[in-house]
C-alpha positions in Angstrom: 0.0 0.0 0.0 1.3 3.9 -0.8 0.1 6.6 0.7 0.8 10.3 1.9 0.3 12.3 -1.4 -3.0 12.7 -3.2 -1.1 14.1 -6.2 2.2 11.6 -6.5 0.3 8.3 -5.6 -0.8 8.5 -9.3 2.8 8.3 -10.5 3.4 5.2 -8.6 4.1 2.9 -11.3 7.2 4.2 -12.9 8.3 4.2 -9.1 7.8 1.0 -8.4 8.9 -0.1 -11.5 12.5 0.7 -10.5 12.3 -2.4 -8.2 10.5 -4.8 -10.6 7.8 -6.1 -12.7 4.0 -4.0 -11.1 1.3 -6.2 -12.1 -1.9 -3.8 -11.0 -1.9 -0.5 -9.9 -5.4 0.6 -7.7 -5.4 4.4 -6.9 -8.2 4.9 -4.3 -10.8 8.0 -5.2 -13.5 9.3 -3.8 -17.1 8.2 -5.6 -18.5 11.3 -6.0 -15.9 13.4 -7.6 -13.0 11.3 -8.7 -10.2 13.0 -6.9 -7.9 10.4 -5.5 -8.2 9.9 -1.4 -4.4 10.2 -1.5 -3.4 6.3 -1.3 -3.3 3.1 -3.3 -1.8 -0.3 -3.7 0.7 -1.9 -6.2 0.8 -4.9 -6.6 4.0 -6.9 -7.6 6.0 -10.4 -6.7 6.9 -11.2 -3.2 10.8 -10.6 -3.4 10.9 -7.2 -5.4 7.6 -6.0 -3.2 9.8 -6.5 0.0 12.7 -4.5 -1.9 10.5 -1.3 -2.7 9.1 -1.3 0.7 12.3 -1.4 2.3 13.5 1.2 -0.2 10.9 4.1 -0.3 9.3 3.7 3.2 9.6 6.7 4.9 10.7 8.8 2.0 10.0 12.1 0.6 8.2 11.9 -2.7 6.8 15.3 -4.3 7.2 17.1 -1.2 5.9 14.8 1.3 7.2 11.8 3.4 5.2 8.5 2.5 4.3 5.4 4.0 4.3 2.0 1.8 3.8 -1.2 3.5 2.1 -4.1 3.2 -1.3 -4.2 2.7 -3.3 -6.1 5.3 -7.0 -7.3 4.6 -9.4 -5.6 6.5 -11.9 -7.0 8.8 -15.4 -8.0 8.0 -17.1 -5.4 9.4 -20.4 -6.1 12.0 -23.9 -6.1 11.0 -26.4 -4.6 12.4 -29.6 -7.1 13.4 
């Protein structure tokens, strides 16, 4: 997962490419008017995933220090009766 710039986290494959082969990119927006919620995952094998993370965690990227780690799959979330 990338996030901490609204604006950069849409250049995230050439990035990430530095590191290896990205199979999916999935920039996160909001429904109503399509401006990006500033985060987003990439998806890429194991070894060169590990690599990037290592490499551009914590780093400054157009302006602004960003956070990629590895996404974690959320909760189901309760339902109301």
């Amino acid at each position: 997962m990338v996030g901490g710039n609204r604006e950069a986290v849409e250049c995230a494959r050439p990035i990430f490419e530095r590191f290896g082969e990205v199979t999916r990119v999935v920039i996160l927006r909001e429904r109503e008017t399509r401006v990006s919620r500033g985060f987003g995952f990439v998806d890429m094998p194991d070894v060169q995933a590990r690599e990037a993370m290592k490499a551009l965690d914590r780093t400054e990227w157009a302006g602004r220090k960003i956070r990629v780690d590895q996404a974690r799959e959320r909760k189901p979330r309760e339902v109301a009766a």
